[in-house]
N, C-alpha and C positions, 0 to 999 in steps of 0.2 A: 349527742346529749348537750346539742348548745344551750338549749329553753331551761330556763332555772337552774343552772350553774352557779349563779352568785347567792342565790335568795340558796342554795343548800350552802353554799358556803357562810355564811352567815349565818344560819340554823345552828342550833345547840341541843333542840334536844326533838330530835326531827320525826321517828320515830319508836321510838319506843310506849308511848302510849297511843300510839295508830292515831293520832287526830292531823287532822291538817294543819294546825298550828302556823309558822310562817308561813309555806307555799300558799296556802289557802285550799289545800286537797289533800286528799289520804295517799301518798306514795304505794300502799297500796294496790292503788287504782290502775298506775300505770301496767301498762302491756309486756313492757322491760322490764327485766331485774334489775333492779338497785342495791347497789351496797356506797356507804357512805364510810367514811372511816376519820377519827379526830387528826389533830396534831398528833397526838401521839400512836398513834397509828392503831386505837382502838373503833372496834367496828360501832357507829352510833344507828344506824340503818339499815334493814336486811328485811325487805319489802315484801310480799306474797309470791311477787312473779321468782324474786331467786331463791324460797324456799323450795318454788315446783321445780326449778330449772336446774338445782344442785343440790335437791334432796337433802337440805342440811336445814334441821328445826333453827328455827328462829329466837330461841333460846339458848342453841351453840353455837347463835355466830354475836350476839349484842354482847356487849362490854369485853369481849376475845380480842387477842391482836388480829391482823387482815391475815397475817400468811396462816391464821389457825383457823380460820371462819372460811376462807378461799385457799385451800392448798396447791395452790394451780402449778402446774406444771407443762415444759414447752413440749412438741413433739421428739423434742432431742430428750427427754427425760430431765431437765434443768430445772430447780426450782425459778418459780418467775421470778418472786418478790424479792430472794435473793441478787437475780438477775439485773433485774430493771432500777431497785434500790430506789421509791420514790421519795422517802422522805431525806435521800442526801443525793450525790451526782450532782450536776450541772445546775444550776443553778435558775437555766434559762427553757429547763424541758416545762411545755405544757399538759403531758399527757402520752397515754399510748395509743396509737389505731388499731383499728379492730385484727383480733388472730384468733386462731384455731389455739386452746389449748384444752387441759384434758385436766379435772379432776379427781380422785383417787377412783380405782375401780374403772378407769377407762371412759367416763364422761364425759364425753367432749360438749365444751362450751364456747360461742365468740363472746372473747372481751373487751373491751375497750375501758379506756380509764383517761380522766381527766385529772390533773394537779392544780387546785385552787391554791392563790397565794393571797395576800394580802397584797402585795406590789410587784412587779413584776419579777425582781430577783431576791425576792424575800422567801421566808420557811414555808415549806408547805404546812396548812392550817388545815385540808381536806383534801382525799383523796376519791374521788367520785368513779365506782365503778358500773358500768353498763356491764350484764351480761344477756347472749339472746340464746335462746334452744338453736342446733345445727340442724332441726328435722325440716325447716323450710328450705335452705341451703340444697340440701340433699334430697329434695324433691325436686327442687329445681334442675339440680344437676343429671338427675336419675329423667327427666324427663328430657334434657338435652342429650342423653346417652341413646334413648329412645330415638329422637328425630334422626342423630346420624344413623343409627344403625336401619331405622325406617329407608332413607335415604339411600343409603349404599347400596340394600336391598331392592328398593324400585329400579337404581339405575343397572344395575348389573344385567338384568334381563335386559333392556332391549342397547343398552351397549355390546354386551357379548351379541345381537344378532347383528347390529348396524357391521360389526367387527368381523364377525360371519360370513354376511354377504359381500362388504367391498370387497374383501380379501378374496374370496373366490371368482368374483367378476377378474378383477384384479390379474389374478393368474390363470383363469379360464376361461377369458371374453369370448375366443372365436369359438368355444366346445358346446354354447349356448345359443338356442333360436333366441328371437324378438320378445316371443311370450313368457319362455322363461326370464328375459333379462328384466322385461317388464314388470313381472311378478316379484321379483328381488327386490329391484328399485323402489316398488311400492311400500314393500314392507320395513324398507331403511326408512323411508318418508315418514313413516304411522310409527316407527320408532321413534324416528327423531322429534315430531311432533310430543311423544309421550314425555320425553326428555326436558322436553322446552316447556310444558303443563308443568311438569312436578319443580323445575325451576322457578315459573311465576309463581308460584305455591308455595316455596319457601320464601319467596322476598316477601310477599305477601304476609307473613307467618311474621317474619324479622319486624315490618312496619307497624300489625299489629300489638305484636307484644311490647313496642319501643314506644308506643302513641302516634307513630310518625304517618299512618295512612290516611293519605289525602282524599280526600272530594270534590270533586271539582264540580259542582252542581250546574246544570242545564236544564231547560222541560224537558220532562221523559213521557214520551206515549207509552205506558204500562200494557196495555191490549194488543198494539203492533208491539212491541218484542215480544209478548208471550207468541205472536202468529209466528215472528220470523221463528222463532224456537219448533215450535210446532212445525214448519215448514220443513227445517232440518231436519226434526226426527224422522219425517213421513219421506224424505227424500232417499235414510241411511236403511230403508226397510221397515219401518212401520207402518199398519194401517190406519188411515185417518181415522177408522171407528172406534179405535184407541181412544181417543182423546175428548177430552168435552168441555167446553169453554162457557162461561158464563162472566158475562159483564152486569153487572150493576151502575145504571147511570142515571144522574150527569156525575163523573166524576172530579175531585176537584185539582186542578193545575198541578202537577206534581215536579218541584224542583230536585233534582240530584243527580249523580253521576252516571250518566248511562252507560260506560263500560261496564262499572261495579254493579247493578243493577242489574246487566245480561249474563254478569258470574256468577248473581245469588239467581236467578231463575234458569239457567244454564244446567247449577248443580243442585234445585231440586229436583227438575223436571228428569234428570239423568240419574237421580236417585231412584225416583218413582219408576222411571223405565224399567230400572235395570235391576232393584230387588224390587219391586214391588210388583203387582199382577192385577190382570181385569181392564176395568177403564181407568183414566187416569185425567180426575177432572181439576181444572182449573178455574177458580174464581178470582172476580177483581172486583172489588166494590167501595166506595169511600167509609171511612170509619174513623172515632174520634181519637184522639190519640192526647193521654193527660201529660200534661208537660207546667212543670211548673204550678200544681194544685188547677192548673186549668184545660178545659177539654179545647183541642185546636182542629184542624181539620187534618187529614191524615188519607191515606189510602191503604185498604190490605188486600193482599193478596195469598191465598189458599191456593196450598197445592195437594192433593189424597189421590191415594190407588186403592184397588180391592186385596191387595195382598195380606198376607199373615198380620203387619203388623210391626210395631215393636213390642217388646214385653216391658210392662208394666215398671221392673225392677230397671230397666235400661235406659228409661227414659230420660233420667238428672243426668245423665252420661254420653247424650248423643251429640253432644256441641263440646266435648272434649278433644283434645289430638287422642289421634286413632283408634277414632269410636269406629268400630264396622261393622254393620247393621247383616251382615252376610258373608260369605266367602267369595263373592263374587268378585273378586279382584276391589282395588282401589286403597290411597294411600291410610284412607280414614283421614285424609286433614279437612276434606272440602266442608264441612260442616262447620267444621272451628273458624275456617276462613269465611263461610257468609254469616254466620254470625258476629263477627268483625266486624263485616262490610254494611251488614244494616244495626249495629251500634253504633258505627263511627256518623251516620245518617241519622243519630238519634232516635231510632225504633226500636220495636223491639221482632222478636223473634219465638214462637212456640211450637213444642210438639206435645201433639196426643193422638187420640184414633178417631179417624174418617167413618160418616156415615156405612162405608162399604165394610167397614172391620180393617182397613188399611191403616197405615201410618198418615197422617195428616198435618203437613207445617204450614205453618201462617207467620208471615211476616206485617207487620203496619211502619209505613213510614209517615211522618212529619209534612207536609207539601210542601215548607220550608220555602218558601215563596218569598224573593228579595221585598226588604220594606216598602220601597217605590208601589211596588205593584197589591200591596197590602189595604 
């Protein structure tokens, strides 16, 4: 609550007739609850947002003292305003940081409060309180509950086999032929591999939620990775008649990261295999891409299969953590992470249904071409 601290401390008669009067805006407005309070510790302000956020008409908190408009209290059952005493104590407190407390009937609110003085160790003249709803807090948290337990869950399976097979190698090397040791060994491999994916998967996950994932942009041949991919699929067991490529050309220069690049066509193309069904065709064609009110040059790339689909109702939901499109194994993060990967590239990202009745995503990027070459 640093923005307009002084200009309410200055204010006299802030809201009660809802105009903007000093600020130059209807507090109102704001997204926060606002409660303002005089020198004499009567409430002059009690704004829309902390009507909704503490259930307390706007009528029973204006000209009340604070601790009768905000009865707050700590998680130890303590009254606050008793507690904290803003208008005596020290002389040199600015204010309180934000905490968890709880209004009557079990409400829980964060509040925060700032001490306006006239000079630095002068009487407090306003007591400015922020409060915000706990329900973002608690989505937050309830979805970081989700990831570890997402987590622990992935890894448990192919840890208990990696833990399985050493151990039996371990104490039973000579009681094994060549094929059986080889068959075990493989399957630590293809574990430990799965280990090391869901790893990359959450650093990935930490960078984008933090802003921190980088691009390290290069030319990208978009048509050779989609072949190398293809290449791999037809290599792991699939028929090349699977697939169906379509270029659209001349395409225009395409600058961006080409690891991240082969992990958003990596984990369509692996979508598409592995729920979806039929052919599974791929396009690349240049497309405009609006940036800035203006159309720039771009390239998209579509990816569809013939299978079921998604439903309709699912669809605002498939670029979430752990949307899963099937049962067919998978953590549900990979979605959320290329849509990361081609936001952070400035594009964007869509799903709807394929010509075939399939699921169909299209991604467009930016060609993002250094100025020099402009």
């Amino acid at each position: 609550m640093a923005v307009g601290m002084s200009s309410i401390g200055n204010s006299t008669a802030l809201c009660p007739s809802g105009r903007p009067d000093v600020l130059g805006f209807d507090p109102d407005d704001l997204p926060d609850g606002i409660v303002v309070a005089d020198e004499k510790g009567q409430v002059i302000c009690f704004n829309a947002a902390a009507v909704r956020i503490t259930a307390v008409a706007k009528h029973e908190a204006l000209g009340f003292p604070l601790e009768h408009a905000l009865p707050l209290e700590d998680l130890k059952g303590r009254r606050w305003w008793q507690l904290t005493d803003p208008y005596g104590g020290l002389a040199i407190r600015v204010g309180q940081p934000e905490r968890n407390l709880l209004l009557p009937g079990g409400r829980e609110v964060l509040v925060s409060a700032r001490y306006v003085r006239e000079h630095p160790t002068g009487p407090v003249r306003r007591v400015v309180v922020s409060l915000r709803s706990t329900e973002a807090r608690r989505r937050t948290e309830r979805s970081h509950a989700e990831l570890i337990a997402t987590v622990a869950h992935e890894l448990r399976s192919p840890l208990t086999s990696v833990k399985g097979f050493t151990a039996t190698l371990l104490a039973k090397w000579e009681r094994f032929t060549d094929d059986q040791k080889r068959l075990m060994l493989e399957t630590v491999d293809a574990d430990a591999n799965r280990v090391t994916r869901l790893i990359a998967e959450l650093l990935d996950i930490s960078r984008i939620d933090s802003g921190r994932l980088e691009v390290r942009r290069q030319p990208v041949d978009i048509p050779a990775a989609v072949g190398r991919h293809l290449q791999a699929h037809v290599a792991s067991g699939q028929s090349p008649d699977r697939f169906l490529v379509r270029i659209q050309r001349p395409l225009p220069d395409l600058w961006a990261d080409p690891d991240k690049i082969d992990q958003v066509l990596g984990n369509l193309l692996e979508n598409a295999v592995r729920h979806g069904e039929g052919t599974v065709t791929i396009e690349v064609a240049p497309a405009p891409v609006r940036i800035d009110e203006h159309d720039e040059k771009g390239t998209a790339v579509t990816v569809s299969d013939e299978g079921p689909g998604i439903p309709e109702e699912s669809m605002g939901r498939v670029f979430t953590r752990f949307w899963r499109g099937s049962k067919r194994g998978g953590t549900g993060l990979g979605l959320y992470i290329v849509k990361g990967i081609v936001e952070a590239h400035g594009g964007t990202i869509t799903v709807g249904r394929g010509p075939g009745g399939g699921a169909q995503f299209r991604f467009i990027l930016p060609v993002a071409a250094p100025a020099y070459l402009q």
